[in-house]
PyMOL commands that place a pseudoatom at each C-alpha (Angstrom):
pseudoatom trace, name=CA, resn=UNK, resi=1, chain=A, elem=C, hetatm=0, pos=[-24.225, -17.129, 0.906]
pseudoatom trace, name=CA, resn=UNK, resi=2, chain=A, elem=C, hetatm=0, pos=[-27.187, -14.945, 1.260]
pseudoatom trace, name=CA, resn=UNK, resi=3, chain=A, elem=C, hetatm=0, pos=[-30.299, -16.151, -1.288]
pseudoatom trace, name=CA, resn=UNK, resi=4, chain=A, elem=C, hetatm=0, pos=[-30.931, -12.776, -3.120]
pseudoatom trace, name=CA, resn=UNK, resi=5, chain=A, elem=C, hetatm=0, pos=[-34.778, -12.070, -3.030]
pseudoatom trace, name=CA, resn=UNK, resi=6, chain=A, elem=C, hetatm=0, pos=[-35.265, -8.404, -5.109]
pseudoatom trace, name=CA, resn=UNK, resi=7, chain=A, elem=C, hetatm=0, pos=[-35.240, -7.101, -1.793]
pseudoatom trace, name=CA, resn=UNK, resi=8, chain=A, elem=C, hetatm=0, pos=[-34.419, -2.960, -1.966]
pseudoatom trace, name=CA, resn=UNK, resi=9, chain=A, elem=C, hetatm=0, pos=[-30.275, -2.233, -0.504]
pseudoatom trace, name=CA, resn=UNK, resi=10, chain=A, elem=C, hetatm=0, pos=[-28.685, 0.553, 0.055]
pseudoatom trace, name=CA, resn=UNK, resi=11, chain=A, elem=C, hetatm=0, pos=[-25.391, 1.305, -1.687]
pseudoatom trace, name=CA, resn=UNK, resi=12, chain=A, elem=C, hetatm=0, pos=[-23.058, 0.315, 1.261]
pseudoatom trace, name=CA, resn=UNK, resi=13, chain=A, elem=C, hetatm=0, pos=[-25.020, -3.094, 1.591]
pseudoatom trace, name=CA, resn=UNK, resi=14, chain=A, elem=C, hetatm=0, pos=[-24.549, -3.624, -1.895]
pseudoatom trace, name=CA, resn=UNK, resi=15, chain=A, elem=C, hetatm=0, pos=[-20.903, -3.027, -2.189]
pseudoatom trace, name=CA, resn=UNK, resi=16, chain=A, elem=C, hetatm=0, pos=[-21.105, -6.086, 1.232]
pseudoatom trace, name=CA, resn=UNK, resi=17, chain=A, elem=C, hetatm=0, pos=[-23.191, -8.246, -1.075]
pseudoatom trace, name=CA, resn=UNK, resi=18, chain=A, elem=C, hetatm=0, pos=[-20.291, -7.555, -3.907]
pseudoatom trace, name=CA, resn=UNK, resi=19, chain=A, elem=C, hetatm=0, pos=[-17.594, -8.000, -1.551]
pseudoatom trace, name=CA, resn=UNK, resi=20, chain=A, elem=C, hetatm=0, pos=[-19.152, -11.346, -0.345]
pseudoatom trace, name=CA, resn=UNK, resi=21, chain=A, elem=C, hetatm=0, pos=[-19.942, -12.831, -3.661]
pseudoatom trace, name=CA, resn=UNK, resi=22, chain=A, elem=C, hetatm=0, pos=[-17.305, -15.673, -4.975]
pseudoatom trace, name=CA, resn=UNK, resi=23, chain=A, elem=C, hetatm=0, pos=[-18.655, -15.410, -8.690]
pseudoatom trace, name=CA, resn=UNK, resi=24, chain=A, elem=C, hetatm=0, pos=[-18.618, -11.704, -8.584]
pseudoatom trace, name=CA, resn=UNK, resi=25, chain=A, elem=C, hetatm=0, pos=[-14.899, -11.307, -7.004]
pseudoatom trace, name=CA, resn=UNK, resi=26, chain=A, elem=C, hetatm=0, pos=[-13.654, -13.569, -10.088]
pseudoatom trace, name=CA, resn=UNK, resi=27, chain=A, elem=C, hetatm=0, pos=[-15.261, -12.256, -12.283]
pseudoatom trace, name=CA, resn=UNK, resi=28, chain=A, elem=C, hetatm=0, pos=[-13.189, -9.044, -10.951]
pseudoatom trace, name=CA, resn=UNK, resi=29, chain=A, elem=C, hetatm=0, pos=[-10.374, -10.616, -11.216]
pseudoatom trace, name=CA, resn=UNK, resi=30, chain=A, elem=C, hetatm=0, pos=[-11.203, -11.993, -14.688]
pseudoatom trace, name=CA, resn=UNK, resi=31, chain=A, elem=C, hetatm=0, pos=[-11.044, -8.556, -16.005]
pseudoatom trace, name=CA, resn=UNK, resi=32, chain=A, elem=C, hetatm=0, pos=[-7.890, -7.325, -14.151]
pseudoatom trace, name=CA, resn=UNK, resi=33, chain=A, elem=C, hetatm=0, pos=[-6.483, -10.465, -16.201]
pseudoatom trace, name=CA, resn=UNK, resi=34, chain=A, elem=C, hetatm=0, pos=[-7.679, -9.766, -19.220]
pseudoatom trace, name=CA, resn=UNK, resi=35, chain=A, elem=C, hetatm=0, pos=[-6.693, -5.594, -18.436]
pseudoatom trace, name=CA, resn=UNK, resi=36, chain=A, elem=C, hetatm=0, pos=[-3.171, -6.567, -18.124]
pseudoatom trace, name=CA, resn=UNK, resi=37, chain=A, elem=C, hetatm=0, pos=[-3.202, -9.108, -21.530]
pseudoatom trace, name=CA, resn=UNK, resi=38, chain=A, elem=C, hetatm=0, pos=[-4.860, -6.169, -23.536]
pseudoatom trace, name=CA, resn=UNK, resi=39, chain=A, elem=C, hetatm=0, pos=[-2.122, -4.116, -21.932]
pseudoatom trace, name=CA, resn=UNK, resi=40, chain=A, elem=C, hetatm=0, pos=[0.900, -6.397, -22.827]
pseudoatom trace, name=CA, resn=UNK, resi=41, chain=A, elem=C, hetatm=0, pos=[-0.053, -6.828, -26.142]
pseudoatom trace, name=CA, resn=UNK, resi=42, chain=A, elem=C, hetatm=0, pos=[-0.524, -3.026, -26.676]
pseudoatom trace, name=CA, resn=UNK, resi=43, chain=A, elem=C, hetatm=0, pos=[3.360, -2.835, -25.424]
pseudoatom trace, name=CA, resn=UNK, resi=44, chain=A, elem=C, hetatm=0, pos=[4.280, -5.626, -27.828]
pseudoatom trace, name=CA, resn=UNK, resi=45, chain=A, elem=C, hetatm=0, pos=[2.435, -3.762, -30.960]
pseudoatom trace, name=CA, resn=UNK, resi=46, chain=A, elem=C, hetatm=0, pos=[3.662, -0.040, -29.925]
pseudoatom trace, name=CA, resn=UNK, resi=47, chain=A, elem=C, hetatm=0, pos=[7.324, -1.447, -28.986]
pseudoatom trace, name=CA, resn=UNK, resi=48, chain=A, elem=C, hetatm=0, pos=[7.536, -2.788, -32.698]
pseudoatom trace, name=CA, resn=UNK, resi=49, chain=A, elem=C, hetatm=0, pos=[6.331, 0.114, -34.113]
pseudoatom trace, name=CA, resn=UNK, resi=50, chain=A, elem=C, hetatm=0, pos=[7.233, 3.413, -32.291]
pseudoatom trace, name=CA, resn=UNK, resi=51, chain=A, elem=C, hetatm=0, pos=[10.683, 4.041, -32.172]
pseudoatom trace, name=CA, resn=UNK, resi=52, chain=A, elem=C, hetatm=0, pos=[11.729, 4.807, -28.657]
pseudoatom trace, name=CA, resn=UNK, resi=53, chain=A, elem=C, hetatm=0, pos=[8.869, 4.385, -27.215]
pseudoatom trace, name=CA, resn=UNK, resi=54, chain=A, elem=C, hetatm=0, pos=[8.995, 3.811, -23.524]
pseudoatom trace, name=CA, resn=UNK, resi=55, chain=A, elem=C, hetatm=0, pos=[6.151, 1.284, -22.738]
pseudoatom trace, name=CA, resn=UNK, resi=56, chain=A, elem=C, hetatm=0, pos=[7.424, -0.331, -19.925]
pseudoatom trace, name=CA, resn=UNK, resi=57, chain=A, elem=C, hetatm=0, pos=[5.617, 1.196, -17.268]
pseudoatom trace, name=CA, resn=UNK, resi=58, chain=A, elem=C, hetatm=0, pos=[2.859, 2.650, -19.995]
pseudoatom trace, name=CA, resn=UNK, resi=59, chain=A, elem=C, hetatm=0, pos=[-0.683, 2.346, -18.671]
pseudoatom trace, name=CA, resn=UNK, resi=60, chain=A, elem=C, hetatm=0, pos=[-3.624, 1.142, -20.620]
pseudoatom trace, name=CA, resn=UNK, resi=61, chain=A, elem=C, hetatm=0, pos=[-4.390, 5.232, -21.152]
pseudoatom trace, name=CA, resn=UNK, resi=62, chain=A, elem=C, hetatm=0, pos=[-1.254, 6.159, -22.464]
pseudoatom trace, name=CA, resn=UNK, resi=63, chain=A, elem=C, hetatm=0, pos=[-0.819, 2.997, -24.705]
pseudoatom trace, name=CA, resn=UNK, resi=64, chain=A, elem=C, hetatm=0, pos=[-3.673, 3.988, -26.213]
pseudoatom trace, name=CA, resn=UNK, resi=65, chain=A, elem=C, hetatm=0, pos=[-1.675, 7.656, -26.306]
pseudoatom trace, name=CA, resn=UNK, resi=66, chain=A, elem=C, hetatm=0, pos=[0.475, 6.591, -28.133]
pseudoatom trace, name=CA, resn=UNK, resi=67, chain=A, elem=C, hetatm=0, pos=[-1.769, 4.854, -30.594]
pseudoatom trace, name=CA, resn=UNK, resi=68, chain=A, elem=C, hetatm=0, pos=[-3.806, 7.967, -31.574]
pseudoatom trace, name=CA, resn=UNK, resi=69, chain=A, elem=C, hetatm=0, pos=[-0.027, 10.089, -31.773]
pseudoatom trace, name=CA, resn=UNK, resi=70, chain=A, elem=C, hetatm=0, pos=[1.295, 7.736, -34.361]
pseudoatom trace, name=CA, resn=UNK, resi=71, chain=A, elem=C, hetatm=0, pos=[-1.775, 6.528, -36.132]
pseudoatom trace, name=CA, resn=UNK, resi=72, chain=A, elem=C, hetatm=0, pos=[-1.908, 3.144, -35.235]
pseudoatom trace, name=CA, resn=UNK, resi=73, chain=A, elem=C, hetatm=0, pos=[-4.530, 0.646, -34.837]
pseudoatom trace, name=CA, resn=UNK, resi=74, chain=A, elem=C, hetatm=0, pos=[-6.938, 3.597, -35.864]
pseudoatom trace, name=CA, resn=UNK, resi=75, chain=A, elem=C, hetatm=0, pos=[-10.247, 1.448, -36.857]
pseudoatom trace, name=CA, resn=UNK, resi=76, chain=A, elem=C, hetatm=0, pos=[-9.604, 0.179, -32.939]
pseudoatom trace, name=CA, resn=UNK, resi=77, chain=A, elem=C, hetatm=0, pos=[-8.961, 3.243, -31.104]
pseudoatom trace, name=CA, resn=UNK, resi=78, chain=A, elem=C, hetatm=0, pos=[-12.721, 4.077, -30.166]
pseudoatom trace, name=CA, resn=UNK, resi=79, chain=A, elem=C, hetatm=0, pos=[-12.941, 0.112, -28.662]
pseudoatom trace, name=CA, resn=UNK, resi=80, chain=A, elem=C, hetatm=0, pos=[-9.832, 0.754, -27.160]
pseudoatom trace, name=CA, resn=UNK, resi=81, chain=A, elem=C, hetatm=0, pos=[-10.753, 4.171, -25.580]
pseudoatom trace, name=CA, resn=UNK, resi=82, chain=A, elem=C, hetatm=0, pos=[-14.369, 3.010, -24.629]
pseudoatom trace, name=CA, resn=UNK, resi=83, chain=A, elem=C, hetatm=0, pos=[-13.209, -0.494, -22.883]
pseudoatom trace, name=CA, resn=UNK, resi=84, chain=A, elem=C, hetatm=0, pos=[-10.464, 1.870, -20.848]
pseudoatom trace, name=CA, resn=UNK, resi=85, chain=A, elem=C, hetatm=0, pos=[-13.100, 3.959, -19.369]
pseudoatom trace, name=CA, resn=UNK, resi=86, chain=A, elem=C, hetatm=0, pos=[-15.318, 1.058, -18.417]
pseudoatom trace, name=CA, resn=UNK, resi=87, chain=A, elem=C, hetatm=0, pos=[-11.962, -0.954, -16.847]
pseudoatom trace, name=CA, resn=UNK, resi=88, chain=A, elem=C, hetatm=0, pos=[-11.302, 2.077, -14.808]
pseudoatom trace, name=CA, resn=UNK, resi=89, chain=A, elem=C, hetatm=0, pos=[-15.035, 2.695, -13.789]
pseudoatom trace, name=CA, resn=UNK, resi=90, chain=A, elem=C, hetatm=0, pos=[-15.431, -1.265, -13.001]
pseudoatom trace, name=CA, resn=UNK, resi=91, chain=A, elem=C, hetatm=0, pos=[-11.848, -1.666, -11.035]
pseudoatom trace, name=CA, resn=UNK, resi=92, chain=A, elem=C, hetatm=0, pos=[-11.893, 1.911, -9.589]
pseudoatom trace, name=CA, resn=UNK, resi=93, chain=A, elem=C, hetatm=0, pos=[-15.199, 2.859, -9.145]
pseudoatom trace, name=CA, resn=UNK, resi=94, chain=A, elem=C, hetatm=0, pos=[-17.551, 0.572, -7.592]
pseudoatom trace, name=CA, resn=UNK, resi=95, chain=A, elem=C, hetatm=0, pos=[-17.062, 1.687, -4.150]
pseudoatom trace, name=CA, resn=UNK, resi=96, chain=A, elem=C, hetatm=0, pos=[-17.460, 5.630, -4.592]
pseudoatom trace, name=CA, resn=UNK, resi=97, chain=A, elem=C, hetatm=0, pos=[-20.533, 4.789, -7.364]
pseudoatom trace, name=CA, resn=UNK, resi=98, chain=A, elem=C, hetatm=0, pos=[-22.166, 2.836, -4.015]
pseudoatom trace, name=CA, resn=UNK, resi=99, chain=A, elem=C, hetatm=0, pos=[-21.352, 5.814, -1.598]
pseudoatom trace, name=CA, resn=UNK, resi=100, chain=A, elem=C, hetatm=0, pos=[-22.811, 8.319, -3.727]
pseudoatom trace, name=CA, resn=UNK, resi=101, chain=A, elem=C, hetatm=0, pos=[-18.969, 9.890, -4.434]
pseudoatom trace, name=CA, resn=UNK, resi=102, chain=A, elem=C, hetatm=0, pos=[-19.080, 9.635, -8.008]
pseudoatom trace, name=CA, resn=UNK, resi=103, chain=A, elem=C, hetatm=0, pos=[-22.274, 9.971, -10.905]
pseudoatom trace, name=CA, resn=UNK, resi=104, chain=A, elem=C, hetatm=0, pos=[-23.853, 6.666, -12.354]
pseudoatom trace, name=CA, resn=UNK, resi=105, chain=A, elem=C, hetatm=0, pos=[-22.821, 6.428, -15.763]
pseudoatom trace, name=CA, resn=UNK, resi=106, chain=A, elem=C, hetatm=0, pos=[-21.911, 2.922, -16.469]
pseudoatom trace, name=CA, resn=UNK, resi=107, chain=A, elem=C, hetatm=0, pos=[-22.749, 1.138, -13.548]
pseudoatom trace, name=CA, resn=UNK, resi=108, chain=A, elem=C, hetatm=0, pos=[-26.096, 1.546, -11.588]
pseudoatom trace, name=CA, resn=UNK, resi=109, chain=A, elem=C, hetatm=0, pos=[-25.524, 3.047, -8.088]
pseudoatom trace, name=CA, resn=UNK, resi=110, chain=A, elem=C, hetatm=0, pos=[-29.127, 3.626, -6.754]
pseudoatom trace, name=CA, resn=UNK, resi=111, chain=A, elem=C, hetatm=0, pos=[-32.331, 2.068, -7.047]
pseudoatom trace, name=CA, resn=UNK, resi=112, chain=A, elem=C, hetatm=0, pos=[-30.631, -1.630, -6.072]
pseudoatom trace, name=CA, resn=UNK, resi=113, chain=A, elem=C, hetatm=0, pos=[-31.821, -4.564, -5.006]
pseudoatom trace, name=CA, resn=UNK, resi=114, chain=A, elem=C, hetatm=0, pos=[-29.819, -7.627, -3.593]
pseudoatom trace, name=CA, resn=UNK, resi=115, chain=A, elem=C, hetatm=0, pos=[-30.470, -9.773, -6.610]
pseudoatom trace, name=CA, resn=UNK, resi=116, chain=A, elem=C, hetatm=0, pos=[-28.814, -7.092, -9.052]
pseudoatom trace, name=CA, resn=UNK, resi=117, chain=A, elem=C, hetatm=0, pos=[-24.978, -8.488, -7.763]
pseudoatom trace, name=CA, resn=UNK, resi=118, chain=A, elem=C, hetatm=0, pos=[-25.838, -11.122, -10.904]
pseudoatom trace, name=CA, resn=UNK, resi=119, chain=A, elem=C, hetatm=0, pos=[-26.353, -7.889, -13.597]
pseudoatom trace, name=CA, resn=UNK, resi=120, chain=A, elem=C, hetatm=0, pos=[-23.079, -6.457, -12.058]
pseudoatom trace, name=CA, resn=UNK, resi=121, chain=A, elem=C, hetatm=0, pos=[-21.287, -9.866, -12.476]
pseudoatom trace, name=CA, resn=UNK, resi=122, chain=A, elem=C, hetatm=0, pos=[-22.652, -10.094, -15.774]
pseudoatom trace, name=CA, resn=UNK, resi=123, chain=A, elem=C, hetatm=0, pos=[-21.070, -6.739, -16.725]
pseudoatom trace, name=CA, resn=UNK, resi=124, chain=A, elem=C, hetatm=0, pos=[-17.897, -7.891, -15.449]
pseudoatom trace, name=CA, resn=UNK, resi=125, chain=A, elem=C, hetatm=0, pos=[-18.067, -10.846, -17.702]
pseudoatom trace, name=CA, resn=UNK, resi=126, chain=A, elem=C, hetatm=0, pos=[-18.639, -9.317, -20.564]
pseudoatom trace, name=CA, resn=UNK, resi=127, chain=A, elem=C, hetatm=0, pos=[-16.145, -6.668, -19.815]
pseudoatom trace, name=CA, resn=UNK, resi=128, chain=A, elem=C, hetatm=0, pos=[-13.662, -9.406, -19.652]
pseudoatom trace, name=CA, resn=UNK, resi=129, chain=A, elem=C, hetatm=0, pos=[-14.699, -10.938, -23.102]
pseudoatom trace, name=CA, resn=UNK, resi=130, chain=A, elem=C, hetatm=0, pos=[-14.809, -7.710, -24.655]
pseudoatom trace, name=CA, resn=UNK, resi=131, chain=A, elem=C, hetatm=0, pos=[-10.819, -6.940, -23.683]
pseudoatom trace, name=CA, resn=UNK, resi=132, chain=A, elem=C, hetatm=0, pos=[-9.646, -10.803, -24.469]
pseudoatom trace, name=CA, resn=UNK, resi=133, chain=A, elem=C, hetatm=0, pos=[-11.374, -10.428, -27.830]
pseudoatom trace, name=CA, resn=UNK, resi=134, chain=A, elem=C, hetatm=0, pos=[-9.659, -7.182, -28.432]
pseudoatom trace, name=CA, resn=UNK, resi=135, chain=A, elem=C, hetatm=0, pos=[-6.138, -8.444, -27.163]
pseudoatom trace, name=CA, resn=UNK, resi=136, chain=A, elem=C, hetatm=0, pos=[-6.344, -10.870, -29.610]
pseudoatom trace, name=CA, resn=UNK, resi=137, chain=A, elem=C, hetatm=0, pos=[-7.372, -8.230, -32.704]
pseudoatom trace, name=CA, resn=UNK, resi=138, chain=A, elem=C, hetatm=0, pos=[-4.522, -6.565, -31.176]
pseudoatom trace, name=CA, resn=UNK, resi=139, chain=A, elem=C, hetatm=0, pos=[-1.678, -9.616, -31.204]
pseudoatom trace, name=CA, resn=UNK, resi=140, chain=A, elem=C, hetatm=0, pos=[-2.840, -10.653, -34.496]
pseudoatom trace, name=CA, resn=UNK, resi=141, chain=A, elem=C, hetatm=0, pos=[-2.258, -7.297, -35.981]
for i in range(1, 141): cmd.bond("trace and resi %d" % i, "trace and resi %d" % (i + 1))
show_as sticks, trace
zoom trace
């Protein structure tokens, strides 16, 4: 492992560092896990309460859908909607963000520096808490 110095990277060598770091990568994988419990118990809630709803192969976006159509879990839905959109920028993003394909909103993309893989592992991890501790709002509703 490479000792991280503040030294100035450019958006491709920072995805590398990213790619390279073990505490970053599960972290990653951290909040895929935690996606997919936020996700199942989403399917559990909506299953008991929407009749014929199809939620087997429901994403975390149309869950959520279905939520706002029959006024459920209202007091949650802007947690719900904002912890989507940073899931999707975190898992889907990173890589365009670093090639300049897609605007910094939630993530920085420019101005790195080597040492900043720890603020974007940090972000993952609280990412991660932030859907567990809604899953379990969510499965104790």
């Amino acid at each position: 492992m490479r000792v991280r110095r503040g030294e100035a990277v450019s958006g491709p060598e920072f995805f590398g560092l990213l790619w390279e770091d073990c505490a970053f990568c599960a972290e990653l994988g951290r909040v895929t896990l935690a996606a997919g419990r936020l996700e199942s118990a989403l399917k559990q809630y909506v299953s008991a309460r929407v009749p014929g709803s199809d939620t087997d192969k429901a994403t975390l976006g149309r869950l959520i859908g279905y939520c706002e159509k029959h006024s459920c879990l209202d007091r949650l839905l802007p947690a719900l909607r904002m912890l989507k959109e940073q899931r999707n920028y975190l898992i889907h993003s990173i890589h365009a963000l670093l090639f300049g394909l897609v605007e910094e909103t939630i993530l920085e993309g420019s101005g790195l520096v080597d040492s900043d893989v720890a603020t974007y592992t940090e972000r993952a991890w609280q990412l991660k808490e932030n859907l567990l501790g809604l899953a379990e709002v969510v499965e104790g509703a």
